[in-house]
C-alpha positions as CSV (number, residue, x, y, z in Angstrom):
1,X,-5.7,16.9,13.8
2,X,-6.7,19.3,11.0
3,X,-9.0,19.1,7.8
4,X,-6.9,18.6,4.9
5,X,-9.3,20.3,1.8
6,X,-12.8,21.4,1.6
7,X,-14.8,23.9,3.2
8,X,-13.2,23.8,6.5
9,X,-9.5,23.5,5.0
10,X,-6.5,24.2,7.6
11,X,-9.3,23.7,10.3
12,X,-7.5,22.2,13.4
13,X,-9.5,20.0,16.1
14,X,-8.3,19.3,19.5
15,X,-9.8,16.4,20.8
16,X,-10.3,15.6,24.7
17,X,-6.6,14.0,25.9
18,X,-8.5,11.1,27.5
19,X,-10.4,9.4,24.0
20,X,-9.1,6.3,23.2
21,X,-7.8,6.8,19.8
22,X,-5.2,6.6,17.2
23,X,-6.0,9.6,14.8
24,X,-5.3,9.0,11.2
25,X,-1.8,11.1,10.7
26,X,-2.9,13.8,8.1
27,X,0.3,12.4,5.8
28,X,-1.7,9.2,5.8
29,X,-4.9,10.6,5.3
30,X,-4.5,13.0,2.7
31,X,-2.9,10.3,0.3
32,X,-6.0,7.9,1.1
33,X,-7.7,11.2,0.2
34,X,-6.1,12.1,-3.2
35,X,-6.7,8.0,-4.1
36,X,-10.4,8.5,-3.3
37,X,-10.5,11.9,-5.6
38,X,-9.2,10.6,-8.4
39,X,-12.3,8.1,-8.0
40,X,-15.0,9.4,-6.9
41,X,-17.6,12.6,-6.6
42,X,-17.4,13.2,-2.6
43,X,-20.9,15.0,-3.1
44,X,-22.8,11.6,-4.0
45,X,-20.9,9.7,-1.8
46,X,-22.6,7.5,1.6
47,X,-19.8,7.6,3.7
48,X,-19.5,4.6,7.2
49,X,-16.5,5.6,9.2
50,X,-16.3,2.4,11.9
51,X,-13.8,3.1,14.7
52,X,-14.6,6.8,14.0
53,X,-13.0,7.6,17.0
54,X,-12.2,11.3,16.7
55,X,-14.2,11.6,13.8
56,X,-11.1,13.0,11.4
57,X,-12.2,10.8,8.9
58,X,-15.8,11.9,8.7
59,X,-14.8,15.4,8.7
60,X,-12.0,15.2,5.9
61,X,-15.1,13.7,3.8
62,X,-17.7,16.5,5.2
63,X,-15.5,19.0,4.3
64,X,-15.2,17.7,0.6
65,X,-19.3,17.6,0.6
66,X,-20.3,14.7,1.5
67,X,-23.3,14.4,3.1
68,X,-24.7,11.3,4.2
69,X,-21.7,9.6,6.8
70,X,-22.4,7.8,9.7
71,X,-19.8,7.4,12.7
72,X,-20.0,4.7,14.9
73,X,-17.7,4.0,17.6
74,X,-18.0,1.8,21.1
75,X,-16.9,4.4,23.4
76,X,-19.4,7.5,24.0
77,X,-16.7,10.2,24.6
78,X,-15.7,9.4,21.0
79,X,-19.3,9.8,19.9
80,X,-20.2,12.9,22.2
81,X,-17.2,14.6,20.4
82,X,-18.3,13.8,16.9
83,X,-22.1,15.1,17.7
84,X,-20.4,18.4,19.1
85,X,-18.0,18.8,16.3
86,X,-20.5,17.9,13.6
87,X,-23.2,20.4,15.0
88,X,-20.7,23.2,15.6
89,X,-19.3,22.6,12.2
90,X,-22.8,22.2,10.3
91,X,-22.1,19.1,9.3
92,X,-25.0,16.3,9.5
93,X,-23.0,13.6,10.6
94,X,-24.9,10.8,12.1
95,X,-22.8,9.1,14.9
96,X,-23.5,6.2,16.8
97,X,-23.1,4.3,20.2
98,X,-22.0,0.8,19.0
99,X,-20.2,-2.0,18.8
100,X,-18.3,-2.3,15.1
101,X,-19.2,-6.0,14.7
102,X,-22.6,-6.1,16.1
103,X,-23.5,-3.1,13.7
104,X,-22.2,-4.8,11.1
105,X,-24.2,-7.9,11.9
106,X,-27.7,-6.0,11.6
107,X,-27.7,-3.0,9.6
108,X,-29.1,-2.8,6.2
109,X,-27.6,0.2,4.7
110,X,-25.2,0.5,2.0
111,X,-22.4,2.5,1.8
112,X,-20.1,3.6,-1.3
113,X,-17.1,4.0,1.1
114,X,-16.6,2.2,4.3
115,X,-13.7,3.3,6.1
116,X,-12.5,1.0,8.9
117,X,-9.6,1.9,11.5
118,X,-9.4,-1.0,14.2
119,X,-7.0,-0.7,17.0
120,X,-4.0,-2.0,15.5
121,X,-3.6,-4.4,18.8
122,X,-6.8,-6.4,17.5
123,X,-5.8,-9.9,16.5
124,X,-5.9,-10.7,12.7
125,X,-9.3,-12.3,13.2
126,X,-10.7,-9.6,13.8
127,X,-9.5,-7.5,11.2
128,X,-10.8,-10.6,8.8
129,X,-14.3,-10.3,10.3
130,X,-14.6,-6.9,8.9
131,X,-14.6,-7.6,5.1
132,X,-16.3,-10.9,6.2
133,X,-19.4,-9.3,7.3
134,X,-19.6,-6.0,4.9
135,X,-19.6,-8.6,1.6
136,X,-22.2,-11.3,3.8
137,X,-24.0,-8.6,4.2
138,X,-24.0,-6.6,1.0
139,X,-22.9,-3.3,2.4
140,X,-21.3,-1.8,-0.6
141,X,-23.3,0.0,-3.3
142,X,-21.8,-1.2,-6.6
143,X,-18.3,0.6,-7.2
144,X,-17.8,0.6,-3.7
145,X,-14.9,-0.3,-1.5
146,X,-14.1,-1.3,1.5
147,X,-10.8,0.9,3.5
148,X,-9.2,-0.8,5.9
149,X,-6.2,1.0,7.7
150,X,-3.9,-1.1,10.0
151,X,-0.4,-1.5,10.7
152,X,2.0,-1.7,7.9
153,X,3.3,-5.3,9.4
154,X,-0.1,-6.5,8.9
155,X,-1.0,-8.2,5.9
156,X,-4.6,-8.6,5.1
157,X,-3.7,-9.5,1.2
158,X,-5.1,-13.1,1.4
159,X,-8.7,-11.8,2.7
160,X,-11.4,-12.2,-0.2
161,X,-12.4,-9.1,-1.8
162,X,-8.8,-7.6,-1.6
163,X,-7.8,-5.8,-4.5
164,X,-4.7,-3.4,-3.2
165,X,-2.5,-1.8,-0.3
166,X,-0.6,1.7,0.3
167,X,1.4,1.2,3.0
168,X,2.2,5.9,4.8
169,X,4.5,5.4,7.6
170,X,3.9,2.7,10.0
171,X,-0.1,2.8,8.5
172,X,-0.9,0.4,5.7
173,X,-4.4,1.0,3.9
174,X,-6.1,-2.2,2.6
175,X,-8.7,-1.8,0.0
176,X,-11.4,-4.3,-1.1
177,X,-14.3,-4.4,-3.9
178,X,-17.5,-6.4,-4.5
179,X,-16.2,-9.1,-6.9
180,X,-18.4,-8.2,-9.7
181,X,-16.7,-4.9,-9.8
182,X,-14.6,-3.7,-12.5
């Protein structure tokens, strides 16, 4: 995987061979990128990458400036490699040890972009627990929005919240607002 733009543009990360992940391919990512520039400051951004995996979200957005993200993943070889890629790249990101759903559940903080990328094997209902929870639980400052990447057979159009899809390859990006919002 590489870093698309920023500070540590054309910078290419090898993760470990035995992570379970999916990385973001960096066609997808830099037109989810490009979407998200044409919107937003990255510097005043709060950034939660769920399913962080390899952390190649976090970084893309760490690179651009932002500096409040948190990572959380379930598995800890994901999370050890985003704590030794974040330190060795000076970039602040806070990763943590958890299950998506039960940190959804009780945290408190709001986020301007929450970036979600499930395993696409997860059944729909899972995939509709996500917005489910960010909106019950106010998550998203106001003019924020909700990513969620899946598989481009998926179709997570009748989920409240749902404003659009880009559909890169066999990836599909769903995006989803606070109601209120413009």
């Amino acid at each position: 995987m590489r870093i698309i733009s920023g500070l540590h543009k054309g910078k290419r990360l090898t993760a470990p061979r035995k992570l379970p992940v999916r990385p973001t391919t960096d066609m997808a990512k830099e037109a989810l990128f490009n979407i998200l520039n044409n919107r937003y400051y990255f510097d005043e951004l709060i950034v939660l990458d769920l399913y962080a995996g390899t952390g190649n979200i976090s970084y893309e957005f760490a690179s651009r400036g932002t500096t409040q993200i948190s990572a959380v993943d379930a598995d800890y070889g994901c999370i050890r490699f985003i704590n030794e890629t974040s330190e060795n790249l000076e970039m602040g990101i806070s990763a943590f040890k958890s299950d998506v759903f039960g940190y959804l559940e009780k945290s408190r903080e709001k986020s301007t972009i929450i970036f979600a990328d499930p395993p696409y094997d997860l059944p729909l209902e899972s995939f509709e627990k996500i917005p489910e929870l960010v909106f019950e639980n106010e998550l998203l400052l106001d003019n924020g929005l909700l990513i969620i990447e899946h598989a481009s057979q998926m179709d997570l159009s009748h989920i409240n919240n749902f404003v659009e899809n880009r559909k890169y390859g066999s990836s599909m990006f769903s995006f989803f607002e606070n109601p209120d919002q413009d």
